[in-house]
C-alpha positions in Angstrom: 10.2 33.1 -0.2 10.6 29.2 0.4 7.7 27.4 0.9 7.6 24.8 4.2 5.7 21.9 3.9 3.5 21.0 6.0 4.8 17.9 7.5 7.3 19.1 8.1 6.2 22.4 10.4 4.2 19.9 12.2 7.6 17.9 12.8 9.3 20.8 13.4 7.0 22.0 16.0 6.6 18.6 17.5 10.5 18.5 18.1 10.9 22.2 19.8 7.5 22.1 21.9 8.6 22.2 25.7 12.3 23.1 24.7 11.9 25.9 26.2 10.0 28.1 28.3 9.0 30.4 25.5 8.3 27.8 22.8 4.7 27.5 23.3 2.5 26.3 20.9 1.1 29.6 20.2 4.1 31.3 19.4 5.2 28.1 17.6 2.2 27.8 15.5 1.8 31.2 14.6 5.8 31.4 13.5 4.6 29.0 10.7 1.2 30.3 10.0 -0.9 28.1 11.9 -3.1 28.0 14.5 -3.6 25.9 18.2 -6.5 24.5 16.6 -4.9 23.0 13.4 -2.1 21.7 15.7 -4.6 20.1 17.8 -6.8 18.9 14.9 -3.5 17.8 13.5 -2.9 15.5 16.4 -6.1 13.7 16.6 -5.9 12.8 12.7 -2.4 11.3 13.7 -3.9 9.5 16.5 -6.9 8.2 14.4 -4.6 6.9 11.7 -2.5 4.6 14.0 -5.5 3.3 16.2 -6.8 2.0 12.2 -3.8 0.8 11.2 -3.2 -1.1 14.5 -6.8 -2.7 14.1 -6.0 -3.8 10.7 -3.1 -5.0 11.2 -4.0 -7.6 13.9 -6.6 -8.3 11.9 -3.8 -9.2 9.1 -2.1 -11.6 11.7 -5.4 -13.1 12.4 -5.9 -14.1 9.0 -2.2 -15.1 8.3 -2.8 -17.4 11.4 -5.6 -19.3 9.5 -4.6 -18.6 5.8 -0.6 -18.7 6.0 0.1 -18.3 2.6 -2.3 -16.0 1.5 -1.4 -13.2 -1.1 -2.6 -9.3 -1.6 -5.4 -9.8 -2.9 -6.6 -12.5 -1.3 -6.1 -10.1 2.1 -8.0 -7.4 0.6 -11.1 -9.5 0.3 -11.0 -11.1 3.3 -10.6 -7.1 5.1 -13.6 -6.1 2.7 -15.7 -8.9 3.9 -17.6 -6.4 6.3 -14.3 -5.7 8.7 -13.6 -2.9 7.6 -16.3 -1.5 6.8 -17.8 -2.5 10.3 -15.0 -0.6 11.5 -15.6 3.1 9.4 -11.8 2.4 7.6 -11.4 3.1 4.3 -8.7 1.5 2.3 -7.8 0.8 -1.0 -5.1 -1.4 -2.7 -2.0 0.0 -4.5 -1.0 -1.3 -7.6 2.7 -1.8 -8.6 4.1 -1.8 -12.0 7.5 -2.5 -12.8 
């Protein structure tokens, strides 16, 4: 049996929803295991993420307005200054090795 990811049923379910008449979430959700209520939980996680990222990222222009060269790290700080935290996001920095 192949195993689906789930990304990917979410995508997939995305793309056919209101295709047609008979592709309602229900049936879709329950071809791939799921139910309305993951879908919908699904969808508001989605939705949360991008409102987050938004506010941190206009907070990144903000302080490349005043700071113009300012690195990674630097950035990090400044977001850790209280911002995000006053905000409820959580976010780490990734390190990169060559």
């Amino acid at each position: 049996m192949v195993q689906i990811l789930k990304k990917s049923c979410y995508q997939v379910i995305l793309k056919l929803k209101g295709t047609r008449k008979y592709y309602s979430i229900d049936n879709l959700c329950a071809s791939f295991g799921y139910t309305r209520q993951a879908w919908y939980s699904h969808l508001s996680s989605v939705r949360l993420y991008f409102i987050e990222e938004q506010i941190v990222l206009e907070r990144i222009i903000d302080i490349r307005k005043e700071l113009s060269k300012t690195g990674c790290i630097k950035l990090y700080k400044e977001l850790n200054n209280g911002f995000l935290q006053g905000h409820g996001i959580s976010m780490g920095i990734q390190h990169r090795t060559l």
